[in-house]
N, CA, C and O atoms as a GROMACS GRO file, in nm:
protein
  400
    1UNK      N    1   1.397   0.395   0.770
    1UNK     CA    2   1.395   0.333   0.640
    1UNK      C    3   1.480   0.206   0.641
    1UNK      O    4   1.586   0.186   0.700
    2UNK      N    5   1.401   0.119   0.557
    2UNK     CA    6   1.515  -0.011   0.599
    2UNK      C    7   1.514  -0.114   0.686
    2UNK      O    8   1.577  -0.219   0.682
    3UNK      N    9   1.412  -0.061   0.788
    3UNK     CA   10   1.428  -0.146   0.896
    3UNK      C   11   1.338  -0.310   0.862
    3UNK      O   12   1.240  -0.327   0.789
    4UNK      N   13   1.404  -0.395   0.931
    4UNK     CA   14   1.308  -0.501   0.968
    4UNK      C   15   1.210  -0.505   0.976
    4UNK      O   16   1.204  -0.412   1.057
    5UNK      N   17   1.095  -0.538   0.961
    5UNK     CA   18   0.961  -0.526   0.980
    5UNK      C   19   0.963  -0.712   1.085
    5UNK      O   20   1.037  -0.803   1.049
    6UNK      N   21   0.891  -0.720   1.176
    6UNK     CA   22   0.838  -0.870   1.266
    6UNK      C   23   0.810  -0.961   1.110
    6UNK      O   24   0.873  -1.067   1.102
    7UNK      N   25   0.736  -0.930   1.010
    7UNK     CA   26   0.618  -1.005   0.918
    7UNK      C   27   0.703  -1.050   0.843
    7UNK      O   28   0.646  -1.150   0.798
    8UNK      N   29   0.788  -1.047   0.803
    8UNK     CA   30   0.887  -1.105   0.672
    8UNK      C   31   1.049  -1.077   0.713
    8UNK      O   32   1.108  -1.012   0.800
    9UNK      N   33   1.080  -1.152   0.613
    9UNK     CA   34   1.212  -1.154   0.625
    9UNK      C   35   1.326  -1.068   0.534
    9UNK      O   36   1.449  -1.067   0.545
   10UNK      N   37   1.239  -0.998   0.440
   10UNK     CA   38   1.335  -0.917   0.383
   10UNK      C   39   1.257  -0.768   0.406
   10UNK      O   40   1.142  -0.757   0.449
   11UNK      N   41   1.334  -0.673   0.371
   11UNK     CA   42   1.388  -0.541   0.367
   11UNK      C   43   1.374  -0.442   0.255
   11UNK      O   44   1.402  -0.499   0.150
   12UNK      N   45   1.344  -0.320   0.236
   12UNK     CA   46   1.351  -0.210   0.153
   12UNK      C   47   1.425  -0.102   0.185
   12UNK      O   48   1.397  -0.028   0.278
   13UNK      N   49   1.535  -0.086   0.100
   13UNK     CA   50   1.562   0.065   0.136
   13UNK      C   51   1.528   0.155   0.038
   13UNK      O   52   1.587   0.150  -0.070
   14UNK      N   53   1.424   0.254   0.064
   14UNK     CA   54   1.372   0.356  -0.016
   14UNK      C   55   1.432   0.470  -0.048
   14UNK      O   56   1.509   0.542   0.015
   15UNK      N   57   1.391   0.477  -0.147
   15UNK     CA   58   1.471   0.658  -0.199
   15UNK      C   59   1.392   0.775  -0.097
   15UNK      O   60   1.284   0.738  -0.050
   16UNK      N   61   1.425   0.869  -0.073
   16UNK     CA   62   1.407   1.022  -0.028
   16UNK      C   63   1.213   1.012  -0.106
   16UNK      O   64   1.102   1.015  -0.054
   17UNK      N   65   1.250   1.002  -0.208
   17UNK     CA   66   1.130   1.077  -0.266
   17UNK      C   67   1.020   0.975  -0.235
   17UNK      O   68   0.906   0.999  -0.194
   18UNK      N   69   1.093   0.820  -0.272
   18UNK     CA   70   0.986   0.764  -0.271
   18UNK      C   71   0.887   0.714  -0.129
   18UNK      O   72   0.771   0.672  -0.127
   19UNK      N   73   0.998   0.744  -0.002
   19UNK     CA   74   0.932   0.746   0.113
   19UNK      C   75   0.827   0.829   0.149
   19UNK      O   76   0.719   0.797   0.198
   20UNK      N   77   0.885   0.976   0.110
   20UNK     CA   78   0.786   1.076   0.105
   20UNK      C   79   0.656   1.035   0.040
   20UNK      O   80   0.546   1.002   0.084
   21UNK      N   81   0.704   1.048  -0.070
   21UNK     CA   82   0.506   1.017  -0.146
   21UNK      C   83   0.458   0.923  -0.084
   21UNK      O   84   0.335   0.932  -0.078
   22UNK      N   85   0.516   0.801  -0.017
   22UNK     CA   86   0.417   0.667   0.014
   22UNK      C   87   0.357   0.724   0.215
   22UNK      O   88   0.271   0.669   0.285
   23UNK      N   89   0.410   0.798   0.237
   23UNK     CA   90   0.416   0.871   0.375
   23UNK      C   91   0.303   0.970   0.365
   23UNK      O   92   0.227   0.995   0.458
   24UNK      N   93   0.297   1.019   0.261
   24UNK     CA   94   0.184   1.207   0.246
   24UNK      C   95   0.098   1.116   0.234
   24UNK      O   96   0.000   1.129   0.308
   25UNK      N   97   0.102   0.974   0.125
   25UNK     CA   98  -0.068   0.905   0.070
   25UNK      C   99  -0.083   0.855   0.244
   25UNK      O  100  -0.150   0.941   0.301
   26UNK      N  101  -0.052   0.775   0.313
   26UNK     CA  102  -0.063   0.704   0.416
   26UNK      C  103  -0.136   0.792   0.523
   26UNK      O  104  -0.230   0.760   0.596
   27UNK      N  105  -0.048   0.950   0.513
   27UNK     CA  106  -0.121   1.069   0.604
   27UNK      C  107  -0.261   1.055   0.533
   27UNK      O  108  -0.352   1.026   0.611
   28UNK      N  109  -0.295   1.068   0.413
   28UNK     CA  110  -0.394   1.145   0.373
   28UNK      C  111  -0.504   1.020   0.410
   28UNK      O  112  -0.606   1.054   0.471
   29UNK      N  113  -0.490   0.908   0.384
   29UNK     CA  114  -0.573   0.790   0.440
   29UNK      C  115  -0.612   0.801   0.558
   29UNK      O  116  -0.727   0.823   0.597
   30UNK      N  117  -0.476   0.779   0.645
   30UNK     CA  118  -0.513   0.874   0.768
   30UNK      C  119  -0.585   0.883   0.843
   30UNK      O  120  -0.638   0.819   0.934
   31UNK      N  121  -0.587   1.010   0.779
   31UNK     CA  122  -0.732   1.148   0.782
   31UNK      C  123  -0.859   1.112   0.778
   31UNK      O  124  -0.946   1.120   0.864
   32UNK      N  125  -0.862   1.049   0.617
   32UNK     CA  126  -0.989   0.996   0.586
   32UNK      C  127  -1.082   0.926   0.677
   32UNK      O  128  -1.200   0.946   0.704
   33UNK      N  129  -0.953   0.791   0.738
   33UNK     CA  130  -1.048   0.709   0.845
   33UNK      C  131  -1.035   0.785   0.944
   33UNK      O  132  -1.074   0.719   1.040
   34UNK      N  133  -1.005   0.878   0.977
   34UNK     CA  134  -1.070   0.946   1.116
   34UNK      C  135  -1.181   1.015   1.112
   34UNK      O  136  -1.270   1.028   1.197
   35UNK      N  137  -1.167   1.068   0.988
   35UNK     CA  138  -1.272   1.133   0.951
   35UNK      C  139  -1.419   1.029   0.913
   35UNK      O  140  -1.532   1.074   0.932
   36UNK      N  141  -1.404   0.945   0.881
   36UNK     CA  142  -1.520   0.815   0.864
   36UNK      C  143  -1.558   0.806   1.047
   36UNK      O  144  -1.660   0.807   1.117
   37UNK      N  145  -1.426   0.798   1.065
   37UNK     CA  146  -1.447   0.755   1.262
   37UNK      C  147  -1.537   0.857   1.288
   37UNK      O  148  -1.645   0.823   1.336
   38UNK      N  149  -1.513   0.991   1.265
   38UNK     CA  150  -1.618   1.104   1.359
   38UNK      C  151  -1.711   1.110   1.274
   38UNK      O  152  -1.807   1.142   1.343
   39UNK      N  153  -1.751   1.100   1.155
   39UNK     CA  154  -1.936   1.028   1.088
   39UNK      C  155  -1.979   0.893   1.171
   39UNK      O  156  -2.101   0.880   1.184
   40UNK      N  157  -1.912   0.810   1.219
   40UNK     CA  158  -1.997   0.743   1.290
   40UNK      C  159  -2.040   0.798   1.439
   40UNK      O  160  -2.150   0.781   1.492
   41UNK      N  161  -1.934   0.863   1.492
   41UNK     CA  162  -1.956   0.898   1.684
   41UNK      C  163  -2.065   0.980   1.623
   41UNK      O  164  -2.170   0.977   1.687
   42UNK      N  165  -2.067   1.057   1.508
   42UNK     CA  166  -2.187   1.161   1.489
   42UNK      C  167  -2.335   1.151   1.455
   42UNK      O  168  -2.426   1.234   1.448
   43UNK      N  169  -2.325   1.016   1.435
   43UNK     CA  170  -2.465   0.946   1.366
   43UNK      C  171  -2.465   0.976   1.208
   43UNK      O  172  -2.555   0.931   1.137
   44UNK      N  173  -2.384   1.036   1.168
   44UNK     CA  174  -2.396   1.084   1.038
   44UNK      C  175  -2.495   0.990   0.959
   44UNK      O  176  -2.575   0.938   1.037
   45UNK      N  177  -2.510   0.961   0.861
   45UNK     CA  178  -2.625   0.923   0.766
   45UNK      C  179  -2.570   0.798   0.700
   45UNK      O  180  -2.479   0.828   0.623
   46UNK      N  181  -2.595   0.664   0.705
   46UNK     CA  182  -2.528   0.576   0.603
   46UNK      C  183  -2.440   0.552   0.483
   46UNK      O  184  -2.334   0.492   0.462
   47UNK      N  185  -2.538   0.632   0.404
   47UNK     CA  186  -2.500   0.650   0.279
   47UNK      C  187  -2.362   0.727   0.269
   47UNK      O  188  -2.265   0.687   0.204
   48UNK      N  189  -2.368   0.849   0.347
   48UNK     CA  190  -2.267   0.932   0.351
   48UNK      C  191  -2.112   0.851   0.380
   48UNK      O  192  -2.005   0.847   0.320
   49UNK      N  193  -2.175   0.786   0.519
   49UNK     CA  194  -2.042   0.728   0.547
   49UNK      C  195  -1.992   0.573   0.413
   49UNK      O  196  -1.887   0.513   0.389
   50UNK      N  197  -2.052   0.571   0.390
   50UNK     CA  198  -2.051   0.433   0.264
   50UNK      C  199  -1.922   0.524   0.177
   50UNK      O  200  -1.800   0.513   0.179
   51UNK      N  201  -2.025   0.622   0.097
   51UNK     CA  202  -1.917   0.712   0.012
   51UNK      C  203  -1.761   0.736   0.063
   51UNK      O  204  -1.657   0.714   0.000
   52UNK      N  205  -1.779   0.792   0.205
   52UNK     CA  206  -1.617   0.822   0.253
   52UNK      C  207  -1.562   0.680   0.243
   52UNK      O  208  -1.441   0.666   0.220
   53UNK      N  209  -1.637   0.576   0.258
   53UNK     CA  210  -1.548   0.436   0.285
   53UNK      C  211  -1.522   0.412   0.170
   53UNK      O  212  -1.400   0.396   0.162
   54UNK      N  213  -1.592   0.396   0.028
   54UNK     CA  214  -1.568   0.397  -0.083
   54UNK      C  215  -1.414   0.484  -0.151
   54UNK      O  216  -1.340   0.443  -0.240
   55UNK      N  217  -1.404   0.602  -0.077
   55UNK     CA  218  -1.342   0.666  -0.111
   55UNK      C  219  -1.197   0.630  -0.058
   55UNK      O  220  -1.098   0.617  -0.129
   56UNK      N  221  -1.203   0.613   0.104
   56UNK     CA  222  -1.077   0.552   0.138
   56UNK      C  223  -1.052   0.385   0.060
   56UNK      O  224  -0.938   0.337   0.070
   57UNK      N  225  -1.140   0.319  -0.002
   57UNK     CA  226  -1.065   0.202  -0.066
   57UNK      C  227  -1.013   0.211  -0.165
   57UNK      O  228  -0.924   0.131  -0.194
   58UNK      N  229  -1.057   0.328  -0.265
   58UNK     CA  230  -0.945   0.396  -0.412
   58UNK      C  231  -0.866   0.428  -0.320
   58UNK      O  232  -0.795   0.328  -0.317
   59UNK      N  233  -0.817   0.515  -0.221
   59UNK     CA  234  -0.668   0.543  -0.152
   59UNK      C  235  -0.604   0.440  -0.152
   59UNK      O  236  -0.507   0.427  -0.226
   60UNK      N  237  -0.638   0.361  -0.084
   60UNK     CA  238  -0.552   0.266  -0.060
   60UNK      C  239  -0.538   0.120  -0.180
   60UNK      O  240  -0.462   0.022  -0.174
   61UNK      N  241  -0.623   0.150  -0.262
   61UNK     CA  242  -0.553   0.071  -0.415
   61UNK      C  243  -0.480   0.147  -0.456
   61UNK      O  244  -0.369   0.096  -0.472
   62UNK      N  245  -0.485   0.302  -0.496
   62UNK     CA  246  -0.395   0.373  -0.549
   62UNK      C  247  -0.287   0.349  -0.497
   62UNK      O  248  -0.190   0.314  -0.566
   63UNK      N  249  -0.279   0.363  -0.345
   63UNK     CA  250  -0.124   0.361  -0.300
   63UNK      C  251  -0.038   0.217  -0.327
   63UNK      O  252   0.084   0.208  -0.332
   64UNK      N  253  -0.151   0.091  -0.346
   64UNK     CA  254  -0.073  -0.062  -0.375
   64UNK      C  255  -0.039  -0.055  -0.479
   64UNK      O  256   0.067  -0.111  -0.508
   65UNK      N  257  -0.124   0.026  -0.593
   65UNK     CA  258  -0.060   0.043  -0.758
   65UNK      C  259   0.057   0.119  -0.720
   65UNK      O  260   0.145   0.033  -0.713
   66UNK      N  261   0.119   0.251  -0.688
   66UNK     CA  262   0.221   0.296  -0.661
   66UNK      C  263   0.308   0.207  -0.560
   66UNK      O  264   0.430   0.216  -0.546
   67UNK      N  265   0.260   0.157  -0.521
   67UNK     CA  266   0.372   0.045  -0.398
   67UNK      C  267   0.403  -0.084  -0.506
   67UNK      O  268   0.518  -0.128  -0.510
   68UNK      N  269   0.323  -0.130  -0.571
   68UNK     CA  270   0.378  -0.219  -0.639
   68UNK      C  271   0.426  -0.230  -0.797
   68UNK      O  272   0.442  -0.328  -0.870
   69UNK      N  273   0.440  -0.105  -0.817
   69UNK     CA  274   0.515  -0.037  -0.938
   69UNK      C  275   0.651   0.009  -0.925
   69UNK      O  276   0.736   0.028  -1.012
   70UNK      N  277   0.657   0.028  -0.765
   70UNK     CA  278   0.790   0.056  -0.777
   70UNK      C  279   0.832  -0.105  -0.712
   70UNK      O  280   0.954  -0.121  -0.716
   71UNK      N  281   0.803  -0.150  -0.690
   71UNK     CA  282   0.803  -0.308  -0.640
   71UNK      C  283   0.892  -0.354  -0.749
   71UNK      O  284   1.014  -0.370  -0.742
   72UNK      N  285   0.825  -0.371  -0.836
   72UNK     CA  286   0.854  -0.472  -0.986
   72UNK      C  287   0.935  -0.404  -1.069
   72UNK      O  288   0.990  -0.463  -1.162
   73UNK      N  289   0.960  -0.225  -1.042
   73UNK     CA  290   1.057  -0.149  -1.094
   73UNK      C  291   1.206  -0.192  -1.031
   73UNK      O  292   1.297  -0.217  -1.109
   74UNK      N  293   1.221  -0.199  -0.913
   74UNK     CA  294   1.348  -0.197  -0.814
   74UNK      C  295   1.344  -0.365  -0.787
   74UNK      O  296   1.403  -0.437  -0.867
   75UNK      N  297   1.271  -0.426  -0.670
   75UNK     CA  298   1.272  -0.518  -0.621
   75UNK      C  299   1.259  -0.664  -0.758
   75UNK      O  300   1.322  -0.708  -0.854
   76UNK      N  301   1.216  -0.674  -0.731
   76UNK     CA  302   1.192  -0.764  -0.890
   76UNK      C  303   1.283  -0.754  -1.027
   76UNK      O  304   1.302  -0.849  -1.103
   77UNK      N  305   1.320  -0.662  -1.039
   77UNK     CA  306   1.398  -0.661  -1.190
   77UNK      C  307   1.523  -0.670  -1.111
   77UNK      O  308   1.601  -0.699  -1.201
   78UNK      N  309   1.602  -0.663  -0.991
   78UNK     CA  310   1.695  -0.685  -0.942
   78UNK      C  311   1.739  -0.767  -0.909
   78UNK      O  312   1.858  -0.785  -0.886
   79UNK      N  313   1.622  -0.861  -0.894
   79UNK     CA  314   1.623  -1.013  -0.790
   79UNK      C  315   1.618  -1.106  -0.954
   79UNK      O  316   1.678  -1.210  -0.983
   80UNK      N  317   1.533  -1.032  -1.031
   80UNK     CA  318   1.565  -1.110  -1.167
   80UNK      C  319   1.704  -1.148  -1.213
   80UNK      O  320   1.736  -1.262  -1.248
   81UNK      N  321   1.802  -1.014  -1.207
   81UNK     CA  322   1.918  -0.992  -1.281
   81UNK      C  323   1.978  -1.039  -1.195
   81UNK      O  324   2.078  -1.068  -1.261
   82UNK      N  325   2.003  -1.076  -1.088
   82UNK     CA  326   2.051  -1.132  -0.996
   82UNK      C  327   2.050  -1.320  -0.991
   82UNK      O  328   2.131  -1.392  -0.932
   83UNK      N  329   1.935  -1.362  -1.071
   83UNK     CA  330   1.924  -1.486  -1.124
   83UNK      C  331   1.803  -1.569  -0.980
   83UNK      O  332   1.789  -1.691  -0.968
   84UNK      N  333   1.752  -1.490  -0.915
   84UNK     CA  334   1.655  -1.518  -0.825
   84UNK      C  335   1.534  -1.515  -0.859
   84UNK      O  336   1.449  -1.433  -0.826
   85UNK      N  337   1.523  -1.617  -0.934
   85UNK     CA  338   1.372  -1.622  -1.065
   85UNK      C  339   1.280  -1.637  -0.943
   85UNK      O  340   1.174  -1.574  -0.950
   86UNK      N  341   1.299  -1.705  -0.841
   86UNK     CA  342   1.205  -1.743  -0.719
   86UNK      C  343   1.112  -1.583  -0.715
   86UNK      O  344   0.994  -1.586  -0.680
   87UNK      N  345   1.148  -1.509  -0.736
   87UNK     CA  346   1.078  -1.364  -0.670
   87UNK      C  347   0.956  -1.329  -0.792
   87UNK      O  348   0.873  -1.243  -0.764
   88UNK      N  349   0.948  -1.390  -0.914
   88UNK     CA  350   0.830  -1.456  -1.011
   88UNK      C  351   0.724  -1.524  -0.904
   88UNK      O  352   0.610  -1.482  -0.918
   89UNK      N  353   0.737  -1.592  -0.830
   89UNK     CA  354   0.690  -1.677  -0.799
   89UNK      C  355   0.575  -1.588  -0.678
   89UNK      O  356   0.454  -1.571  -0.666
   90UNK      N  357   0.695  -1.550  -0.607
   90UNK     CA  358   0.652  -1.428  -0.504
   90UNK      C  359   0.551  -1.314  -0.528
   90UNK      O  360   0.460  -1.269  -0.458
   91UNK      N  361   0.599  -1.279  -0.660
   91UNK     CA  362   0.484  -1.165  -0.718
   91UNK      C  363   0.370  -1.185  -0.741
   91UNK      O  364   0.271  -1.121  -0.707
   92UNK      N  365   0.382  -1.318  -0.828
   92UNK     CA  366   0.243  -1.380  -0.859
   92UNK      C  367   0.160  -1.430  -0.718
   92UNK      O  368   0.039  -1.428  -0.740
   93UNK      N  369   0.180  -1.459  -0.630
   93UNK     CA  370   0.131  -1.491  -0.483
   93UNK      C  371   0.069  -1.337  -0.464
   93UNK      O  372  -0.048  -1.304  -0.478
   94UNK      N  373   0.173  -1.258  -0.431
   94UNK     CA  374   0.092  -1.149  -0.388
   94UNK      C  375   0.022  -1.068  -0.496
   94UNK      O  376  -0.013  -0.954  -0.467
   95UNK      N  377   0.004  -1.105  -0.591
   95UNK     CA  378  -0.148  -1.041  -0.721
   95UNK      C  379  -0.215  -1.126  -0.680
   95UNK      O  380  -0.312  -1.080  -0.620
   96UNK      N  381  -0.212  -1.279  -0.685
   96UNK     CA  382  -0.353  -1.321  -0.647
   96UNK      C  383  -0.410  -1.275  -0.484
   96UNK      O  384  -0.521  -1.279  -0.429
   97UNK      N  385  -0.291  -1.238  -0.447
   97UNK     CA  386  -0.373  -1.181  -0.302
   97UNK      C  387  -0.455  -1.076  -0.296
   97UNK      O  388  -0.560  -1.063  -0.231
   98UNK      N  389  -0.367  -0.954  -0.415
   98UNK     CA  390  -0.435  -0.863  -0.377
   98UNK      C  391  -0.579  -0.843  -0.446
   98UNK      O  392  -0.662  -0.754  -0.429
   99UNK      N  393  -0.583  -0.976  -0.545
   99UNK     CA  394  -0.707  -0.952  -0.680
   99UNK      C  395  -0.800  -1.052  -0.543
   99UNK      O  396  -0.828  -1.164  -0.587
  100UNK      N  397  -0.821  -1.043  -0.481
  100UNK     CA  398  -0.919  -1.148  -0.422
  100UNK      C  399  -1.073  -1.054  -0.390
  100UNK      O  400  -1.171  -1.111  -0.342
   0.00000   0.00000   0.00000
């Protein structure tokens, strides 16, 4: 927790709980694309696999709504009160990223 990531230059340190939940969704995604992976080695049926893919892209919006709720809960209202209005700037960058 905490660590550096190569891609950016800042850092999170997460609560207990909130690592967990973002860790079980990430397992459960997972799954999913492996499970998409063995409908294709299987020939499975198009459609079918469409649905599972459909299904892993609500996972993984769900988990950016929970990733970026606690974002703007912790990270953002801190960097606000802190007088680092710049991180406005930051947020709005990454909504238009993720609305694309």
């Amino acid at each position: 927790m905490g660590e550096k990531c190569q891609c950016c230059h800042k850092t999170k340190e997460r609560s207990d709980e909130e690592f967990t939940r973002l860790i079980h969704r990430l397992n459960r995604i997972e799954g999913q694309i492996r499970g998409i992976r063995s409908m294709v080695e299987r020939n499975a049926y198009c459609t079918d696999i469409l649905i599972q893919v459909s299904a892993v892209n609500s996972a993984l919006n769900s988990f950016n709504k929970e990733l970026l709720a606690e974002h703007i809960r912790t990270c953002v209202v801190k960097d606000i009160r802190n007088g680092k209005d710049d991180v406005i700037d930051e947020l709005v960058n990454t909504l238009q990223k993720l609305m694309k």
